[in-house]
C-alpha positions in Angstrom: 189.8 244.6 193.5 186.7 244.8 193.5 183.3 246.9 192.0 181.6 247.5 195.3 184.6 249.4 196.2 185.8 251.2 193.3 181.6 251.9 193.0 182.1 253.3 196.8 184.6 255.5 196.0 182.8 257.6 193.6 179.7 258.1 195.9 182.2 259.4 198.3 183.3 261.6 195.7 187.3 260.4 195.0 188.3 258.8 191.7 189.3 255.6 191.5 193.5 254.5 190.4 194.3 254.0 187.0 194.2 249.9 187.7 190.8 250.4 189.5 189.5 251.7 186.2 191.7 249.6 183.8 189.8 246.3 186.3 186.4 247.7 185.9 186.5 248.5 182.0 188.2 244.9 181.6 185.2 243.8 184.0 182.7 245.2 181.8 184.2 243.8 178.7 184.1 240.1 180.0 180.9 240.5 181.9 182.3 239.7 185.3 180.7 243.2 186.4 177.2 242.9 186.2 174.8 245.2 185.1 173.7 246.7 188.3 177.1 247.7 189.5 177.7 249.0 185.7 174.7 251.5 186.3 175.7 252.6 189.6 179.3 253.6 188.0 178.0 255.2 185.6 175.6 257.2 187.6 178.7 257.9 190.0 180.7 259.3 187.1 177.9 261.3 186.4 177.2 263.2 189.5 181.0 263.4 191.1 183.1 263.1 187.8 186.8 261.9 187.5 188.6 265.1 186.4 190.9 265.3 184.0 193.1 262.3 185.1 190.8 260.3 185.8 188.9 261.0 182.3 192.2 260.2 180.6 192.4 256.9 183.0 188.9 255.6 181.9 189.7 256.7 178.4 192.6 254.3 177.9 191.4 251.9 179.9 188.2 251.4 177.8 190.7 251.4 174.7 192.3 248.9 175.6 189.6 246.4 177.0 189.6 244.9 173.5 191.8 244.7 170.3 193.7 247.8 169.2 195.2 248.3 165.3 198.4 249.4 164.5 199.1 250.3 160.2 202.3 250.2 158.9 201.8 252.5 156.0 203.5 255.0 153.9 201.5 257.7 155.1 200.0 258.7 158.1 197.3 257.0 159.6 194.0 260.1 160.1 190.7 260.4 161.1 187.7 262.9 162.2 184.5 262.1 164.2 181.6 264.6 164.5 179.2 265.0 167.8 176.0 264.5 165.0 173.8 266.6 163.2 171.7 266.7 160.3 172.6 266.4 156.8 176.3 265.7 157.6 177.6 263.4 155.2 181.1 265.2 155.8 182.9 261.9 156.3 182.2 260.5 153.0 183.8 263.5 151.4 187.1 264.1 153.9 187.8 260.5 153.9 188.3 260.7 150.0 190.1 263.4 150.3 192.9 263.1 152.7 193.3 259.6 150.8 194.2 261.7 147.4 196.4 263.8 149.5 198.3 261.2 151.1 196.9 260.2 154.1 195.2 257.3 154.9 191.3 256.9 156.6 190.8 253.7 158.8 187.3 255.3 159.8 185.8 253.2 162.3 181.7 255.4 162.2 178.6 254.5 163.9 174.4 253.8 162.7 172.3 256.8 163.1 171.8 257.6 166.3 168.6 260.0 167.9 167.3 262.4 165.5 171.3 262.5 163.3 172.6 259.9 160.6 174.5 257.6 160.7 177.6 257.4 158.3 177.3 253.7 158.3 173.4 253.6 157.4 174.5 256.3 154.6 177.2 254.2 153.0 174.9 251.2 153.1 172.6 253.2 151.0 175.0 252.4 148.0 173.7 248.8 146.3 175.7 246.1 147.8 178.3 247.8 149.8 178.8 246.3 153.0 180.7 248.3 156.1 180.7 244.7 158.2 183.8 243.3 157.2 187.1 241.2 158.0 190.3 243.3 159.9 192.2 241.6 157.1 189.6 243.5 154.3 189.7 246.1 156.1 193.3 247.0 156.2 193.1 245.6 152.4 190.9 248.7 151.2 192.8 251.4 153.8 195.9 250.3 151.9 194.8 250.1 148.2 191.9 253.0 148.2 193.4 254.9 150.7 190.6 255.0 152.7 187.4 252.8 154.3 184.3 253.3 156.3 183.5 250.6 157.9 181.5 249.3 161.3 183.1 248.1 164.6 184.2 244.3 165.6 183.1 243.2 168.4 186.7 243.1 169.9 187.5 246.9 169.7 186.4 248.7 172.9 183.6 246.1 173.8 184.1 248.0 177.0 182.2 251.1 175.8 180.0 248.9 174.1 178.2 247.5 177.1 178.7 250.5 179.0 176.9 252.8 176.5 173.8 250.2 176.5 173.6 250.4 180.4 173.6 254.3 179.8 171.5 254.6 177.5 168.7 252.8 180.4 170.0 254.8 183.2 169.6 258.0 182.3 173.3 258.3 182.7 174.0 259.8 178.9 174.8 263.5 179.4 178.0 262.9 181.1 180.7 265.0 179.8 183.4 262.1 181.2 181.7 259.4 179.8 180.4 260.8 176.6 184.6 261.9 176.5 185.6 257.8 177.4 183.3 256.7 174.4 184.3 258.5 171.9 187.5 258.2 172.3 188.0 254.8 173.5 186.9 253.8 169.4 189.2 256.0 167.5 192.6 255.4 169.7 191.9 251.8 169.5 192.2 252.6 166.4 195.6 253.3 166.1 195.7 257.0 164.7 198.5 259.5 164.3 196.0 261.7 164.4 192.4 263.2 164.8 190.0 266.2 164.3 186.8 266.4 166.1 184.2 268.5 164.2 181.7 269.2 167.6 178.2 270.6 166.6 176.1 273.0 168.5 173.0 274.7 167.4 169.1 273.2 167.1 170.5 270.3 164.9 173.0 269.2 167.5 172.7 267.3 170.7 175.0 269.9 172.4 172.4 273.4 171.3 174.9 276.2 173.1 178.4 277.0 171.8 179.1 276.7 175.4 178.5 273.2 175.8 179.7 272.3 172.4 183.4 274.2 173.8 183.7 272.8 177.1 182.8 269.0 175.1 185.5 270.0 172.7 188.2 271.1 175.4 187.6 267.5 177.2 188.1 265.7 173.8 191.1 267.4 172.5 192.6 267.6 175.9 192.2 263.6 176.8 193.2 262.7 173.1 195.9 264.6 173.2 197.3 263.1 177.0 196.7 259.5 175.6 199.4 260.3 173.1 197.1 261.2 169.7 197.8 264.8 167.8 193.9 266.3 168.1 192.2 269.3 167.6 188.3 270.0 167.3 186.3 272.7 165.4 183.0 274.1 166.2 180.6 273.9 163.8 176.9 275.2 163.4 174.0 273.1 163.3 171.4 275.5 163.3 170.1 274.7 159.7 171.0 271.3 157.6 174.7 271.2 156.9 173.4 269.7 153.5 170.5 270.5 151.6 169.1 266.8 151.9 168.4 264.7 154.9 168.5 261.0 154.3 170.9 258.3 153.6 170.4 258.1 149.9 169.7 262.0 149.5 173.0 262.8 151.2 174.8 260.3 148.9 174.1 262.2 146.0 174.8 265.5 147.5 178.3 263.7 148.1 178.2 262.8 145.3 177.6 266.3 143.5 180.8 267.8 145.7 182.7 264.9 144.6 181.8 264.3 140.9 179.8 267.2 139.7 181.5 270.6 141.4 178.9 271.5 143.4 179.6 273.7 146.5 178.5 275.3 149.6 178.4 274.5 153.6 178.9 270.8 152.7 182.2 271.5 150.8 183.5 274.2 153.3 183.2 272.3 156.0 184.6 269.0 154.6 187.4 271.0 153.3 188.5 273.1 156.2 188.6 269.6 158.2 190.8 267.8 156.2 193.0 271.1 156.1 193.2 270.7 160.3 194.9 267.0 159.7 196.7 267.7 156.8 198.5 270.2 158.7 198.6 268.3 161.7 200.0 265.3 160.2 202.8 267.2 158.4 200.9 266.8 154.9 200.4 270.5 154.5 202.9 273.8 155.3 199.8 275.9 157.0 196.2 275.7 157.2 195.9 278.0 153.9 198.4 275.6 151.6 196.1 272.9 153.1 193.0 274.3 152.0 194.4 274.8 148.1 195.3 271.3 148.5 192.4 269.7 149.6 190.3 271.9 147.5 192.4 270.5 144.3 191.7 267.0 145.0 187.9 267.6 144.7 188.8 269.7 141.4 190.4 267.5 139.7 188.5 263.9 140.6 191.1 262.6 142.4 188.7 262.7 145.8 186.1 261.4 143.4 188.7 258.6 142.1 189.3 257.6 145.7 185.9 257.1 146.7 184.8 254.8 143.9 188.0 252.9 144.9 186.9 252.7 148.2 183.3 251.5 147.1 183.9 249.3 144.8 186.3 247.3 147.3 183.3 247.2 149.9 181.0 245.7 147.4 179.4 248.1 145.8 178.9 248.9 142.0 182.7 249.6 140.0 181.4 252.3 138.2 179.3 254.3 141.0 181.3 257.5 140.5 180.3 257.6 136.8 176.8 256.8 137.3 175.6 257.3 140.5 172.3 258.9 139.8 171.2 255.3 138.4 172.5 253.4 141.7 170.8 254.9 144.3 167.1 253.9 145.4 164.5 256.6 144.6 161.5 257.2 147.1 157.8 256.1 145.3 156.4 259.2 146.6 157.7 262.6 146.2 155.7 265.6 147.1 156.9 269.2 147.4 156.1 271.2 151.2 154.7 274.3 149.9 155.6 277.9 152.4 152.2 278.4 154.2 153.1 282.7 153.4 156.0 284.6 152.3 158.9 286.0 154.5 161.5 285.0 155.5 162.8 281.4 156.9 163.4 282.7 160.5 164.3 279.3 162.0 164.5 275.8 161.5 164.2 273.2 164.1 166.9 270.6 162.8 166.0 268.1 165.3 162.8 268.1 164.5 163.1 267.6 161.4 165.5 264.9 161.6 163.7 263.0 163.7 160.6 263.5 160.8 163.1 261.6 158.7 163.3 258.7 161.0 159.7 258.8 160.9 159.7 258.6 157.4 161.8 254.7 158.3 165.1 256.8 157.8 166.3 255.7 160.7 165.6 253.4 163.7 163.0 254.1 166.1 164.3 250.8 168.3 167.4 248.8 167.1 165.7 246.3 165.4 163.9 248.6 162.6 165.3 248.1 159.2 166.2 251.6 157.7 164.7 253.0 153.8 167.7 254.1 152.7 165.6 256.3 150.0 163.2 258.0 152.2 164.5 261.7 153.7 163.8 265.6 152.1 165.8 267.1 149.7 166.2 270.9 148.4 165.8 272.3 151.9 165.3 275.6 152.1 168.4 277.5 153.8 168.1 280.1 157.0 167.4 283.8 156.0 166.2 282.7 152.5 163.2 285.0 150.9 160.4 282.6 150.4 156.9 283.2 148.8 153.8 281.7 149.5 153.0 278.3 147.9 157.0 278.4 146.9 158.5 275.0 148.0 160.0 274.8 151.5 161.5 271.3 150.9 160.6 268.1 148.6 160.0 265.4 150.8 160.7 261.5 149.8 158.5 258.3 151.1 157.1 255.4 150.7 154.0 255.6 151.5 151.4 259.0 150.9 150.2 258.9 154.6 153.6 258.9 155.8 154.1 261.8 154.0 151.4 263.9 155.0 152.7 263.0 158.3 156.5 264.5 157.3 154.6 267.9 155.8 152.6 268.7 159.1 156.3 268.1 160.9 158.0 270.7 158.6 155.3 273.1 158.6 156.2 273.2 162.8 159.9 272.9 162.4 160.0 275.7 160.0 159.6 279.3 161.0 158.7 281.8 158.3 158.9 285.2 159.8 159.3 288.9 159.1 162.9 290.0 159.7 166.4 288.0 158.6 167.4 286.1 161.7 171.1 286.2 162.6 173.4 283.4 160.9 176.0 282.1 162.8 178.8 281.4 161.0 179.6 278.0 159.4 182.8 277.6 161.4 182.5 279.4 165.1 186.1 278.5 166.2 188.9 275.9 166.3 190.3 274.2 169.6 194.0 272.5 169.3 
């Protein structure tokens, strides 16, 4: 075999065997395809597509470029992975979770990427916790805590690894088969018995319509599902923070307040009704309502909580963080509130405005190389439809630097709308696929 060909036949518009692509994704992995011929398959992909078949093909081909896990445990082996938003810290609450219900989280996650968080750059907001670690530490803390967060080797899916870099400079991201291939590719080299895909749409979201955010969910369930791993995806709304803070330390502690100090709201809901999906997926729960009572118990009564410290403390990071968190977590020199310009009504927020305003703020990386405040962000958001008055805080926003947060209030005084009338608010869950 060889690229020119398999390139070839996407321009012509057929898709190329299951070997051609299982060739080319082992091609990418060891470099023997260069870089031009990677672009021009990836720009093929994106303008004929591979169908169905051909999706699952690339899929499992990517998988298996690299090193794939297998657990022998007593329980089964879950997972979740969201399409990115703002203020979703849900991971570091379901994880926790499903551990105290029985399950156990080998959660491969990701840096922040565009204008949304990463899990990874939020768990390394915790003092000494490190996500880089060993296969052999990290099978050590799935087993004993139930659960870990951690980054991905170098050996699983290297394949997606070099191909996302080449799309990222070819204008080749926004392909539903590719965007399919790369997620995927991570989590079933994973070794899972199972998945749930939360999939965001609204102005916080990279997909903004509910129907782009369903027909990405209907390619991800249906390809996990024909490469042999039990998922189904919920739709979620992103047209306001999930949480009320936006930052990696800031959305610690709101985790932090589910998990230690009762604190509820969209945060909870949603991390709740996900882990009720796998736990009745996996066999863990009767129905989806059972599973809710369960998974709503283990936040009650600390054992989520109990989990999570587990799981920190393993990674590095302080033994006693669930009993005093507050006095872990870096705190922000400068804190100044963003008062409403008049009263109304908070009409409309802009989430990826203002999470890119955090990144800004050195919350996240402009180019790969920046080194991320994990302290800097807003907190106390204000919510959609809220009544505000004039002067009354729309946010509190967290810096290091007073010019840098002059800078964040003129980019929430534009990303948030105060209006006359109460705008419509989608619900928290729009529907579930699988």
């Amino acid at each position: 075999m060889d690229a020119r060909a398999i390139i070839a036949k996407l321009r012509l518009g057929d898709v190329p065997t299951q070997d051609e692509l299982r060739w080319f994704a082992a091609g990418l992995a060891d470099r023997s395809v260069s870089d031009a011929q990677a672009g021009a398959f990836a720009m093929g992909v994106c303008l004929r597509g591979l169908g169905e078949e051909g999706r699952v093909a690339l899929t499992l081909a990517m998988r298996d470029s690299g090193d794939r896990l297998s657990w022998d445990l007593p329980g089964p082996a879950l997972d979740k992975h969201s399409t990115g938003g703002i203020g979703d810290c849900v991971s570091l609450i379901l994880a926790p979770i499903l551990a105290a219900c029985g399950a156990y989280v080998p959660m491969i996650s990701g840096r922040g990427l565009g204008h949304t968080g990463g899990t990874l750059d939020k768990m390394e907001a915790i003092p000494g916790l490190h996500t880089d670690v060993t296969e052999d530490q990290f099978r050590a803390v799935v087993r004993d805590a139930g659960a870990a967060i951690v980054s991905a080797s170098a050996e699983i899916a290297p394949a997606d690894k070099r191909l996302y870099a080449i799309r990222d400079v070819t204008g080749t991201v926004e392909s539903l088969d590719l965007i399919t291939a790369s997620i995927l590719s991570k989590k079933l080299a994973a070794g899972l018995d199972g998945l749930v895909l939360d999939v965001k749409c609204g102005s916080g979201a990279f997909m903004k319509s509910a129907d782009d955010a369903r027909q990405l969910a209907g390619a991800l369930v249906s390809t996990a599902n024909m490469a042999g791993c039990p998922t189904s995806a919920v739709i979620s709304d992103m047209n306001q923070p999930l949480a009320p803070s936006l930052g990696n330390a800031l959305e610690v502690a709101e985790v932090m307040r589910v998990l230690c100090d009762g604190e509820r709201g969209r945060l909870a809901e949603l991390s709740v009704a996900l882990s009720a999906v796998l736990l009745v997926n996996a066999g863990l729960a009767d129905d989806l309502e059972n599973a809710v009572k369960r998974a709503e118990q283990a936040l009650a009564d600390g054992a989520a909580a109990e989990r999570f410290g587990r799981m920190v403390a393993a990674m590095g990071g302080p033994v006693a963080f669930t009993d005093n968190w507050r006095r872990f977590l870096p705190e922000a020199p400068v804190i100044r509130e963003v008062p409403a310009p008049t009263s109304g009504i908070v009409a409309a927020i802009d989430g990826e405005a203002l999470g890119l305003a955090v990144v800004a703020l050195g919350g996240g990386r402009q180019v790969e190389s920046d080194v991320v405040d994990p302290a800097v962000g807003f907190s106390e958001v204000v919510t959609l439809g809220a009544r505000v008055s004039k002067g009354q805080p729309l946010l509190r926003i967290h810096a290091a630097r007073e010019e840098a947060a002059r800078a964040a209030a003129d980019a929430v005084a534009q990303a948030i709308d105060i209006g006359g009338a109460a705008p419509d608010i989608p619900p928290l869950i729009h529907e579930r696929i699988g």
